[in-house]
ZADO-1210 file (C-alpha; in nm, 4 decimals, padded with zeros to 6 digits):
<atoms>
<atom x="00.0000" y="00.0000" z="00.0000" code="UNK" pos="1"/>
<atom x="00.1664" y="00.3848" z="-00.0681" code="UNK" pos="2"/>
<atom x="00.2270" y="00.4813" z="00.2385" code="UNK" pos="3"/>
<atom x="00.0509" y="00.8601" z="00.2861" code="UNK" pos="4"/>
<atom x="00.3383" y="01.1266" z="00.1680" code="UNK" pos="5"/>
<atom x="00.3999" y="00.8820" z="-00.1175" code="UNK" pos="6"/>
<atom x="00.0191" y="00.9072" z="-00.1778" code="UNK" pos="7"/>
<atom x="00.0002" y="01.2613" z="-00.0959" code="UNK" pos="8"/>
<atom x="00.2981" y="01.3830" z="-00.3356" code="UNK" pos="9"/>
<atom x="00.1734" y="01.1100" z="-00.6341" code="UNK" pos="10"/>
<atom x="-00.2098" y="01.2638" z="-00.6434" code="UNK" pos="11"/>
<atom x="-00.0472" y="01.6447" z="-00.6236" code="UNK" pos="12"/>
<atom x="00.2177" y="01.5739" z="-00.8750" code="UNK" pos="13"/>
<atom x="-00.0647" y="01.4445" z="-01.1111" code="UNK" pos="14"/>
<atom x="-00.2851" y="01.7105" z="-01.0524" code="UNK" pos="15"/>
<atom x="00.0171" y="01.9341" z="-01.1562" code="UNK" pos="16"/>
<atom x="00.0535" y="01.7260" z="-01.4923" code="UNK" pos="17"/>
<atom x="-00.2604" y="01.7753" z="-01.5706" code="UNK" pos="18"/>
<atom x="-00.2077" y="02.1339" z="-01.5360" code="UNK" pos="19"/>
<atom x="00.0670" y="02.1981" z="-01.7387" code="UNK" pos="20"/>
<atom x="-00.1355" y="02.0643" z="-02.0141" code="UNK" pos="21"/>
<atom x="-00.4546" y="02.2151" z="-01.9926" code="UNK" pos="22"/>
<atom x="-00.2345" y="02.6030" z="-01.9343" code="UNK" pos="23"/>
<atom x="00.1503" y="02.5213" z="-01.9491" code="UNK" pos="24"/>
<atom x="00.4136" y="02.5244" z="-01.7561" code="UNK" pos="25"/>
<atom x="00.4257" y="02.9008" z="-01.7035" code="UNK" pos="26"/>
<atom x="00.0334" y="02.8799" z="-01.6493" code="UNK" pos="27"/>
<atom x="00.1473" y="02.6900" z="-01.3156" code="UNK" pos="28"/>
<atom x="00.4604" y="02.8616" z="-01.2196" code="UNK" pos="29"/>
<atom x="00.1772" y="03.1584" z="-01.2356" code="UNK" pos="30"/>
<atom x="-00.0476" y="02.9816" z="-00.9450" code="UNK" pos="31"/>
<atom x="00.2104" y="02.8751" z="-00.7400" code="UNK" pos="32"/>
<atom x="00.3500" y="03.2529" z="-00.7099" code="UNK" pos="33"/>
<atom x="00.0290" y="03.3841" z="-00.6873" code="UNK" pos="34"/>
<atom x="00.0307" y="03.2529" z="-00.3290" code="UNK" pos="35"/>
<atom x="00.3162" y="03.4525" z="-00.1824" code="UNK" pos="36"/>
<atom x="00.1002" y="03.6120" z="00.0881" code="UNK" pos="37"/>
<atom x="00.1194" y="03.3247" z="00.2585" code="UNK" pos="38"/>
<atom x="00.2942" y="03.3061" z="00.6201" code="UNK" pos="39"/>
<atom x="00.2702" y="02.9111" z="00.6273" code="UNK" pos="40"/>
<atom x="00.6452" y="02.8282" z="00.8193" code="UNK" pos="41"/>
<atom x="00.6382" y="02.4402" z="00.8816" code="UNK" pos="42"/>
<atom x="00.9513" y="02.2273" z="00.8627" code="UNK" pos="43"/>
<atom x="00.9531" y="02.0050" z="00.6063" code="UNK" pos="44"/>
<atom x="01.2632" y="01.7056" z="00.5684" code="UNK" pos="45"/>
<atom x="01.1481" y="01.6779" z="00.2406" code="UNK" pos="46"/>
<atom x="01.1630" y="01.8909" z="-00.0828" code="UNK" pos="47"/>
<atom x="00.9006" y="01.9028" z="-00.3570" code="UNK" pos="48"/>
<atom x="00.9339" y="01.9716" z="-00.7338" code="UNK" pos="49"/>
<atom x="00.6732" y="02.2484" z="-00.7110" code="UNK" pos="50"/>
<atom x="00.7757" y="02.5804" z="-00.5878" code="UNK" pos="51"/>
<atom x="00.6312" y="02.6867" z="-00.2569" code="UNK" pos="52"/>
<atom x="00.4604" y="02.9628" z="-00.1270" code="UNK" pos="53"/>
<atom x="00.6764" y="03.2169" z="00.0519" code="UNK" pos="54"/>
<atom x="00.6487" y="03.2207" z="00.4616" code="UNK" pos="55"/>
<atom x="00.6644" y="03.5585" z="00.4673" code="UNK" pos="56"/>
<atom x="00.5725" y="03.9131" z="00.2245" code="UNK" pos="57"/>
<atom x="00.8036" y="04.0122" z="-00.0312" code="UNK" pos="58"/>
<atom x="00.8526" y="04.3148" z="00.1580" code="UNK" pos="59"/>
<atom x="00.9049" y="04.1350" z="00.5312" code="UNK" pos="60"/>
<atom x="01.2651" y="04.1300" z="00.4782" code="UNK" pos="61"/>
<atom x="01.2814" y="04.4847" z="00.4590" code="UNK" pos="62"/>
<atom x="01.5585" y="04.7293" z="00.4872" code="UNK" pos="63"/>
<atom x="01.8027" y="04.4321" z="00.4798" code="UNK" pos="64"/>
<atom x="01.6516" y="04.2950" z="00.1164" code="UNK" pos="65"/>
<atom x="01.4232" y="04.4938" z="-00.0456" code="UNK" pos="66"/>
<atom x="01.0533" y="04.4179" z="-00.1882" code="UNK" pos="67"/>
<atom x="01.1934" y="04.4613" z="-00.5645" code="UNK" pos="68"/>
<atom x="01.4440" y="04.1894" z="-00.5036" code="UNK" pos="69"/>
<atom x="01.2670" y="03.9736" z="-00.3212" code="UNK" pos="70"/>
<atom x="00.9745" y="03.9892" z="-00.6162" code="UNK" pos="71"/>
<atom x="01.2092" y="03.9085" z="-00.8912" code="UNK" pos="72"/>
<atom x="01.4209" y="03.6941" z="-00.7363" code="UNK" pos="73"/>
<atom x="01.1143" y="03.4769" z="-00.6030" code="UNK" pos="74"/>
<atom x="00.8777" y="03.4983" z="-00.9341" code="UNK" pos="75"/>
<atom x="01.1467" y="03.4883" z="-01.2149" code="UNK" pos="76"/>
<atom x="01.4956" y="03.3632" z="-01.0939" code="UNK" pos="77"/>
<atom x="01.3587" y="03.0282" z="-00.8540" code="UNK" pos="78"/>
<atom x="01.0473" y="03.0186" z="-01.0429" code="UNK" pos="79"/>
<atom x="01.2246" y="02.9218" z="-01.3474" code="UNK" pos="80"/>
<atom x="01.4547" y="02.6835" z="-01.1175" code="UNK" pos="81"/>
<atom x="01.0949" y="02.5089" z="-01.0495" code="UNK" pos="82"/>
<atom x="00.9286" y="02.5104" z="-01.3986" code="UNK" pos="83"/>
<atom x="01.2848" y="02.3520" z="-01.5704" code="UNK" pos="84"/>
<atom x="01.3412" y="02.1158" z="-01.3331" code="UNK" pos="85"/>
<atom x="00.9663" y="01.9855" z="-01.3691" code="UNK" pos="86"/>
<atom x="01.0315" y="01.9552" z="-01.7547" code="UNK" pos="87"/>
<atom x="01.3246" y="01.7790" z="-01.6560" code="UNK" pos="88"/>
<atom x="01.1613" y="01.5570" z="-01.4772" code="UNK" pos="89"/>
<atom x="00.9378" y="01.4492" z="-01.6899" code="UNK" pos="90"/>
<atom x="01.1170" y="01.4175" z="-01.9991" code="UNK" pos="91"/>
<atom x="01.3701" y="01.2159" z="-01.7899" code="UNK" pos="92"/>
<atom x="01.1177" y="00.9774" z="-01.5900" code="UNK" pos="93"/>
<atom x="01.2196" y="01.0499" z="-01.2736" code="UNK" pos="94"/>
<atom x="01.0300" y="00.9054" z="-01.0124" code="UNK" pos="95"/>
<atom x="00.7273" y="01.1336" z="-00.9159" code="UNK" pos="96"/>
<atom x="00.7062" y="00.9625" z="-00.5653" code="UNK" pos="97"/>
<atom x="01.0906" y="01.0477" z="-00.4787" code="UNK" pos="98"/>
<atom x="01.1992" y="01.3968" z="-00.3287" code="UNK" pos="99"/>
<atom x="01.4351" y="01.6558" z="-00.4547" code="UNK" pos="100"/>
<atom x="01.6557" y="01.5737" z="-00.2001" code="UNK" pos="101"/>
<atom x="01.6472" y="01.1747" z="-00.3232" code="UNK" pos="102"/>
<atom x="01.7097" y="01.3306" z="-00.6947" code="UNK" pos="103"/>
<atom x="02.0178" y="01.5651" z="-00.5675" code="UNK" pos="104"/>
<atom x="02.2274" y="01.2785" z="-00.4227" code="UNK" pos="105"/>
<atom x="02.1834" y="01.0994" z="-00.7219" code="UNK" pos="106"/>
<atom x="02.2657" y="01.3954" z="-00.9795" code="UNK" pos="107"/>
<atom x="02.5354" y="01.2201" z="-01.1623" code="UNK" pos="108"/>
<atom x="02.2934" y="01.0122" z="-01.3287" code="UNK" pos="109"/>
<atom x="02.1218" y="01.2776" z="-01.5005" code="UNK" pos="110"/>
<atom x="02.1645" y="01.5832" z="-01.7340" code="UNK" pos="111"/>
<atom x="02.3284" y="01.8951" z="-01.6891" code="UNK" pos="112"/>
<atom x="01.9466" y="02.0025" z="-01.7264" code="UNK" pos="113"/>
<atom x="01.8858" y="01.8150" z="-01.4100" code="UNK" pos="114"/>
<atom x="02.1105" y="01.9095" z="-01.2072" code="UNK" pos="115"/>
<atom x="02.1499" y="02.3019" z="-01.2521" code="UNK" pos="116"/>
<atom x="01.7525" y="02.3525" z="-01.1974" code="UNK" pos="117"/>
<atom x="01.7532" y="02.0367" z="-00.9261" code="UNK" pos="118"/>
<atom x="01.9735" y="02.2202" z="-00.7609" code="UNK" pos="119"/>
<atom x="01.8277" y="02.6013" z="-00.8493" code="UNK" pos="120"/>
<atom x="01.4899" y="02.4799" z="-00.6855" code="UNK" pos="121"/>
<atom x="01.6731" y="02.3224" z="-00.3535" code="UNK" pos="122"/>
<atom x="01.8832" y="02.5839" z="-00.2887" code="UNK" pos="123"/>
<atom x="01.6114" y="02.8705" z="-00.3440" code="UNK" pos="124"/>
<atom x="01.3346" y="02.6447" z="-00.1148" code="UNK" pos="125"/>
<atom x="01.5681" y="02.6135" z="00.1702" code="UNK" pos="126"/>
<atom x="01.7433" y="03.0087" z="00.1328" code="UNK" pos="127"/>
<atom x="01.3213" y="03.1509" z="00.1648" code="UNK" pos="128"/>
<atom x="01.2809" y="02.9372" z="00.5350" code="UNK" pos="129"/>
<atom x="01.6711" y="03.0236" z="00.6334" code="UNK" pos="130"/>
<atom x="01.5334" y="03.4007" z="00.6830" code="UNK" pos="131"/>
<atom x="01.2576" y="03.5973" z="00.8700" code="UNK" pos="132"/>
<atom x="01.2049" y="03.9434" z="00.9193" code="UNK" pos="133"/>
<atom x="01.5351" y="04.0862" z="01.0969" code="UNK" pos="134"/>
<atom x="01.6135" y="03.9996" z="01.4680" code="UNK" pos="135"/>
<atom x="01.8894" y="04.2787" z="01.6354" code="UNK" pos="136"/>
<atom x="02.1515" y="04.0650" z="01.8114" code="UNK" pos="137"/>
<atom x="02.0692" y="03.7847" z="01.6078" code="UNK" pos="138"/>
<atom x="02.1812" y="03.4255" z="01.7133" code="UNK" pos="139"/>
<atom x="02.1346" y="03.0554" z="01.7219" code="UNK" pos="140"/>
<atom x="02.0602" y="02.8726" z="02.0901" code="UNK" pos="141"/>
<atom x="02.1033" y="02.5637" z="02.2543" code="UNK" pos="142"/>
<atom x="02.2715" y="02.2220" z="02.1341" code="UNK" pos="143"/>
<atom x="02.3493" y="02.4294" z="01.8063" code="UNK" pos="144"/>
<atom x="02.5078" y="02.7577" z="01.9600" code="UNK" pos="145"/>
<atom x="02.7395" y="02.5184" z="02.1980" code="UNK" pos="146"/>
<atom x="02.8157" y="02.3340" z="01.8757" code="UNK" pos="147"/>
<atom x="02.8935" y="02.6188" z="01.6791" code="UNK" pos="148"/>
<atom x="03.1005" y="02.7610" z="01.9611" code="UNK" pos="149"/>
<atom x="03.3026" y="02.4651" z="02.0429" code="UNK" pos="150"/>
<atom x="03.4048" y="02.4004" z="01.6863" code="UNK" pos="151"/>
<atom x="03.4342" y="02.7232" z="01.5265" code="UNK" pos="152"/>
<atom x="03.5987" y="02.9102" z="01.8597" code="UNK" pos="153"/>
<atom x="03.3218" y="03.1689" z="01.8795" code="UNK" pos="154"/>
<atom x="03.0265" y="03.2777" z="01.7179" code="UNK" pos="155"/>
<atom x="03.1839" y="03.5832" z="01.5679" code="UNK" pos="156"/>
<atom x="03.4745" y="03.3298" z="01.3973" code="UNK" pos="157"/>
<atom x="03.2036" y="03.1200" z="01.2742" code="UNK" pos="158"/>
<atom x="02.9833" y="03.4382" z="01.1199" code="UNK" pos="159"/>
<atom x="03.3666" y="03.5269" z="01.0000" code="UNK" pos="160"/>
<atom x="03.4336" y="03.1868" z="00.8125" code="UNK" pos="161"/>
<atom x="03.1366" y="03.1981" z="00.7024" code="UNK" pos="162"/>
<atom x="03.1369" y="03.5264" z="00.5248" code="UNK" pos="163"/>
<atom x="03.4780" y="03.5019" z="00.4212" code="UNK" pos="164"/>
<atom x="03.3233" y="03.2157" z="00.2508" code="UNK" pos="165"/>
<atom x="03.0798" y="03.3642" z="00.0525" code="UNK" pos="166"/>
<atom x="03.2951" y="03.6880" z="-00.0353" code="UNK" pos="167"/>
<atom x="03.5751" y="03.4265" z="-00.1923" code="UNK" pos="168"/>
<atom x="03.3589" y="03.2674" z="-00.4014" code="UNK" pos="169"/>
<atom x="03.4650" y="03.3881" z="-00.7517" code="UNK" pos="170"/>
<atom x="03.1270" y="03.4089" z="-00.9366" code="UNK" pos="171"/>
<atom x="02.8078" y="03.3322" z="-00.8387" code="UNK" pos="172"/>
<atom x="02.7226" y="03.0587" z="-00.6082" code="UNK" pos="173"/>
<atom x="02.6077" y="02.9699" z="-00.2412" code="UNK" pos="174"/>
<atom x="02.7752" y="02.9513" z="00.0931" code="UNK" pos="175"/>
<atom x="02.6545" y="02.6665" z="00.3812" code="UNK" pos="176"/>
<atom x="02.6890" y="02.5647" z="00.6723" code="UNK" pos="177"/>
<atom x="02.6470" y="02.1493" z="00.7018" code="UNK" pos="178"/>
<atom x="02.6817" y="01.8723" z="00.9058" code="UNK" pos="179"/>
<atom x="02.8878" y="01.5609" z="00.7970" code="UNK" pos="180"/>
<atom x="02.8216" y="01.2102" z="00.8622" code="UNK" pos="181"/>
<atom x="03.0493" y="01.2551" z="01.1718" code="UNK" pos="182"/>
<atom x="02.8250" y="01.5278" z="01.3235" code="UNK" pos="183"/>
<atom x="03.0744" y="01.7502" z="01.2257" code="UNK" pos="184"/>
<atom x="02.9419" y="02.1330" z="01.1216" code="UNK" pos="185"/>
<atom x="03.1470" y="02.2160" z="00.7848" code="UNK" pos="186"/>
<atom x="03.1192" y="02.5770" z="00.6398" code="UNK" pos="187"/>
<atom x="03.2314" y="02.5868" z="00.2523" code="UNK" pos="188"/>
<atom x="03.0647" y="02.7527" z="-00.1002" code="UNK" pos="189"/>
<atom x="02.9378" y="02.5896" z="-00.4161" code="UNK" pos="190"/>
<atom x="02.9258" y="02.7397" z="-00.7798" code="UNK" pos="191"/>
<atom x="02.6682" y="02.8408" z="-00.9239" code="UNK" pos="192"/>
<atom x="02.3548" y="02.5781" z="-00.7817" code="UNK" pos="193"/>
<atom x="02.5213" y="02.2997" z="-00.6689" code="UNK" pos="194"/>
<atom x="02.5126" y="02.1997" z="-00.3492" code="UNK" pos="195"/>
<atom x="02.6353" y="01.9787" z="-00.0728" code="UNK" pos="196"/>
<atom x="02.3965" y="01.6633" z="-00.1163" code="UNK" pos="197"/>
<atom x="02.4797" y="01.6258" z="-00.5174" code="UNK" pos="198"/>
<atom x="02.6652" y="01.3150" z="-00.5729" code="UNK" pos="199"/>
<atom x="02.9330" y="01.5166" z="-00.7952" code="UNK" pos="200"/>
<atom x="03.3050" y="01.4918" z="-00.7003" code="UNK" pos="201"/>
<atom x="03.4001" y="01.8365" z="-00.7592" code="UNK" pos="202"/>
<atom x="03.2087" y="01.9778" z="-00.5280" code="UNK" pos="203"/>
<atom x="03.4556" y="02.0374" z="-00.1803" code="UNK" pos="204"/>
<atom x="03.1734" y="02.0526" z="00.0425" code="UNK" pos="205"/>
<atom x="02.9467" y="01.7374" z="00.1278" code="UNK" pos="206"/>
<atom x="02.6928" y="01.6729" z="00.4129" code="UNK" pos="207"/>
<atom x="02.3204" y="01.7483" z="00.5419" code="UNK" pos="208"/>
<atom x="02.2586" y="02.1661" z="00.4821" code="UNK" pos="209"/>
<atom x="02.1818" y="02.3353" z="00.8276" code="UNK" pos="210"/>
<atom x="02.1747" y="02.7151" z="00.6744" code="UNK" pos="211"/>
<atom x="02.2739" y="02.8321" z="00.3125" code="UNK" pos="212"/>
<atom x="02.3101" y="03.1685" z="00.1333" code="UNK" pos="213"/>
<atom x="02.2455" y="03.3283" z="-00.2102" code="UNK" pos="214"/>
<atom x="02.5576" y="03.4772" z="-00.3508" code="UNK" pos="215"/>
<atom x="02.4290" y="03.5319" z="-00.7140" code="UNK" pos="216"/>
<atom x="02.4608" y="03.8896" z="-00.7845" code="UNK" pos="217"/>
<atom x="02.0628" y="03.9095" z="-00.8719" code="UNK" pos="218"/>
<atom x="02.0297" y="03.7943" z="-00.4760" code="UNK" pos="219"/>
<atom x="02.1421" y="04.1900" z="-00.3709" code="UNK" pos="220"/>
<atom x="02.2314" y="04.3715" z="-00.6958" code="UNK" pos="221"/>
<atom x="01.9176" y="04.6322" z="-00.6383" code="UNK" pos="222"/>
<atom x="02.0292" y="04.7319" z="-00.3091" code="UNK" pos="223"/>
<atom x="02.3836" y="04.6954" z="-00.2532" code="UNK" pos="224"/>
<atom x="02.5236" y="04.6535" z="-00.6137" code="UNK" pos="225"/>
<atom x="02.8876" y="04.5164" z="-00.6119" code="UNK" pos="226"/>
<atom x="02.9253" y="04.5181" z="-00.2349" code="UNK" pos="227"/>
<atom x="02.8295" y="04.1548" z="-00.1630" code="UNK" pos="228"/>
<atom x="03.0164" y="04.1905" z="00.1568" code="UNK" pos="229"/>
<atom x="02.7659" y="04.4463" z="00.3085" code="UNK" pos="230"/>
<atom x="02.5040" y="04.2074" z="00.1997" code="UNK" pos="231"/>
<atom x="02.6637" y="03.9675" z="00.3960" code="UNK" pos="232"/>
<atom x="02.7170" y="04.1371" z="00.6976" code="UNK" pos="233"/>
<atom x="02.3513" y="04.2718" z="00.6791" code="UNK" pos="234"/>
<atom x="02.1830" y="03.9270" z="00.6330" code="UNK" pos="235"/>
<atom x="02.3058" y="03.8057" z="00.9493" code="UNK" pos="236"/>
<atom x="02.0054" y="03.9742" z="01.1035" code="UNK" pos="237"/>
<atom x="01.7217" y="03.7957" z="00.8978" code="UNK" pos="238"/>
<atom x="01.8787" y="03.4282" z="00.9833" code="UNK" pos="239"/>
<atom x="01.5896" y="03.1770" z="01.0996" code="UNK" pos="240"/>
<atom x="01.8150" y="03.0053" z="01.3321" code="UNK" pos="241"/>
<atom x="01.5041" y="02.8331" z="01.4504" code="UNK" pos="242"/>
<atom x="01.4725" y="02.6294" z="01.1616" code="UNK" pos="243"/>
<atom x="01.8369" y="02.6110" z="01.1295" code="UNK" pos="244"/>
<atom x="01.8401" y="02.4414" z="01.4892" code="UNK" pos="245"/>
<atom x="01.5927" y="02.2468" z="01.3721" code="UNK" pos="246"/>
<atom x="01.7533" y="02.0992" z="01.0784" code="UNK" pos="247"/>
<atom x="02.0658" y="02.0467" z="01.3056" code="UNK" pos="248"/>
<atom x="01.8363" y="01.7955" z="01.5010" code="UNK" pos="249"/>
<atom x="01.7324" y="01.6177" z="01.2359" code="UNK" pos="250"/>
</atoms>
């Protein structure tokens, strides 16, 4: 018998398929942005194919990242993540019961197709729950903080790794932080939208993502232009650590 999520994700994904023919594929990139109002922030282990609503207003990030941004990067740049990697899918019969997550750390078996909008959508679902509307003195607590601590030194050497980081990575790309099989928090960057679950031996980084960040220029062009390291230093403020603790329980 399919157990419920399996049943759950196999009637939604072909109620999706039947969408894209009756309006096409833009037709339901369309409804899934339309919902961005709403403030919906479960956990989920598990990725989809189709984009998700937003937990918060385009403007709730505000004056760190501005409504503009968040707009385009939300309805054009990840929407497009989510309506190529659903072609993908289908034209490369990938199992409609599986999770993104399931197709990631088996990437090598698939087209370059595949993996640059596999990893696109990812990336973009887990950067929209790694932020909420700006926190001052902004930090983790708990198992996590003491973990963070004890490995990195200090909070402020682990914010410090972590930015230097994202300001070294030549290009666009994403910075994490991640936990190996060992338990072991790793902080390192990926080009372009790879990420740390992709089964791909150039990529330095490997393990579970706790907390990831957009370095693409289109991420903060509007508001800070070339100065990705003020972007940096001003997202600290908008980090969910929350759900970052709770993805370091997992």
């Amino acid at each position: 018998m399919m157990k419920n999520n399996s049943r759950r994700r196999f009637i939604k994904y072909g109620l999706v398929t039947t969408a894209m023919v009756a309006v096409g594929l833009e037709g339901v990139t369309s409804l899934l942005a339309s919902n961005q109002n709403s403030h919906s922030s479960l956990i989920s282990d598990d990725t989809e194919f189709d984009q998700q609503p937003l937990p918060y207003k385009y403007d709730a990030l505000e004056d760190i990242i501005d409504a503009m941004t968040m707009e385009i990067h939300y309805t054009k740049h990840a929407a497009a993540y989510s309506k190529n990697l659903k072609e993908a899918v289908l034209a490369e019969k990938v199992d409609i019961n599986s999770t993104v997550e399931t197709l990631l750390k088996n990437i090598s078996k698939y087209s370059t197709k595949m993996r640059n909008n596999g990893g696109g959508h990812y990336n973009h679902e887990m950067f929209w729950k790694c932020m909420r509307p700006k926190v001052e003195g902004n930090k983790p607590t708990g198992k996590l903080f003491t973990e963070i601590e004890s490995q990195f030194n200090s909070f402020e050497n682990f914010k410090k790794q972590f930015a230097d980081a994202g300001k070294n990575r030549f290009g666009s790309g994403w910075v994490w932080l991640c936990k190996d099989v060992t338990g072991k928090l790793q902080i390192g960057s990926t080009a372009n939208q790879d990420n740390p679950l992709m089964d791909i031996n150039s990529i330095e980084i490997k393990g579970q993502p706790l907390l990831c960040l957009d370095v693409w220029e289109h991420a903060y062009y509007l508001k800070y232009q070339n100065k990705r390291a003020d972007y940096i230093e001003k997202w600290w403020s908008l980090v969910n650590w929350e759900y970052v603790e709770k993805r370091f329980g997992v």
